[in-house]
N, C-alpha and C positions, 0 to 999 in steps of 0.2 A: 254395204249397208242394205238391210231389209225392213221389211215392214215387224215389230211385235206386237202380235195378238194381245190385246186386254182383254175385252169383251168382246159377244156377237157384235159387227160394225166398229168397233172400235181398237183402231190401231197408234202403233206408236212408232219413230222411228228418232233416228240418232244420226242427221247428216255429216257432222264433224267428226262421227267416232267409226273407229276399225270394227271389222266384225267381231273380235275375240268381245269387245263392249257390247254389242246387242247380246250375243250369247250368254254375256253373264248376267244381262235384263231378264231374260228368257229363263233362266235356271232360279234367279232371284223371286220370281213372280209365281213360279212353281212351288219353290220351297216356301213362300208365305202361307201361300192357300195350305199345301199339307202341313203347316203347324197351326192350321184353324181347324185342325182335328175335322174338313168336310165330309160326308157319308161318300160324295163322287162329284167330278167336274169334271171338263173337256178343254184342254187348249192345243192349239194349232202351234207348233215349235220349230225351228229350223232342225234337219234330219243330224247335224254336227252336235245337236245335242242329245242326240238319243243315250249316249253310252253315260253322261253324268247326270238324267233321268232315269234310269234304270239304277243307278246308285244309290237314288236322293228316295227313290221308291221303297227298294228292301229297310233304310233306316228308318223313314218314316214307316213303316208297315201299309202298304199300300199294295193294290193290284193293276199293272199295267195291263189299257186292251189298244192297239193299237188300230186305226180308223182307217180315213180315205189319205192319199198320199198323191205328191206332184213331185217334180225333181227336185228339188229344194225344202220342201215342209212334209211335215204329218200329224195327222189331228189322234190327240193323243184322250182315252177317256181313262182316268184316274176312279179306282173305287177304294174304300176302306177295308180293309180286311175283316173287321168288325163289322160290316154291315153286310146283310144278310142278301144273295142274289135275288135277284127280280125274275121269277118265274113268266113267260110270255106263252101264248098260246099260238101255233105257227099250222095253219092250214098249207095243204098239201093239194095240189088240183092234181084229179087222178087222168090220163092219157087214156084212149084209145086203140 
């Protein structure tokens, strides 16, 4: 049993149920959000679901970036493919 991410602070979990249950909480809450057509979100997932997020990505049309990671999870940022990247301006401290 694990903790699954809803929201920033707020989690969920399943003490009666096997992990293959949280896992498919986990892939479930995924696949809602990308069929709300969103431009980009972030969720934190157990790493046993990377390979049927990476599935649920290409059918939805979506771009996977993958985050910070522990031995059990990784924070995953989902973008649209349709939606145009975020140009950032990144300063460089020069050395001596």
């Amino acid at each position: 049993m694990h903790h699954i991410h809803l929201a920033e602070g707020m989690r969920l979990r399943f003490p009666a149920r096997s992990a293959d249950f949280d896992q498919g909480v986990e892939i479930g809450i995924v696949a809602a959000l990308m069929s709300q057509d969103l431009t980009e979100f972030t969720r934190r997932i157990s790493k046993d679901n990377l390979g049927q997020v990476r599935a649920l990505v290409e059918q939805f049309g979506y771009r996977l970036v993958e985050g910070t990671a522990d031995d059990a999870f990784v924070e995953l940022n989902f973008y649209s493919r349709t939606a145009r990247p975020r140009l950032r301006v990144v300063h460089s401290s020069a050395s001596a």
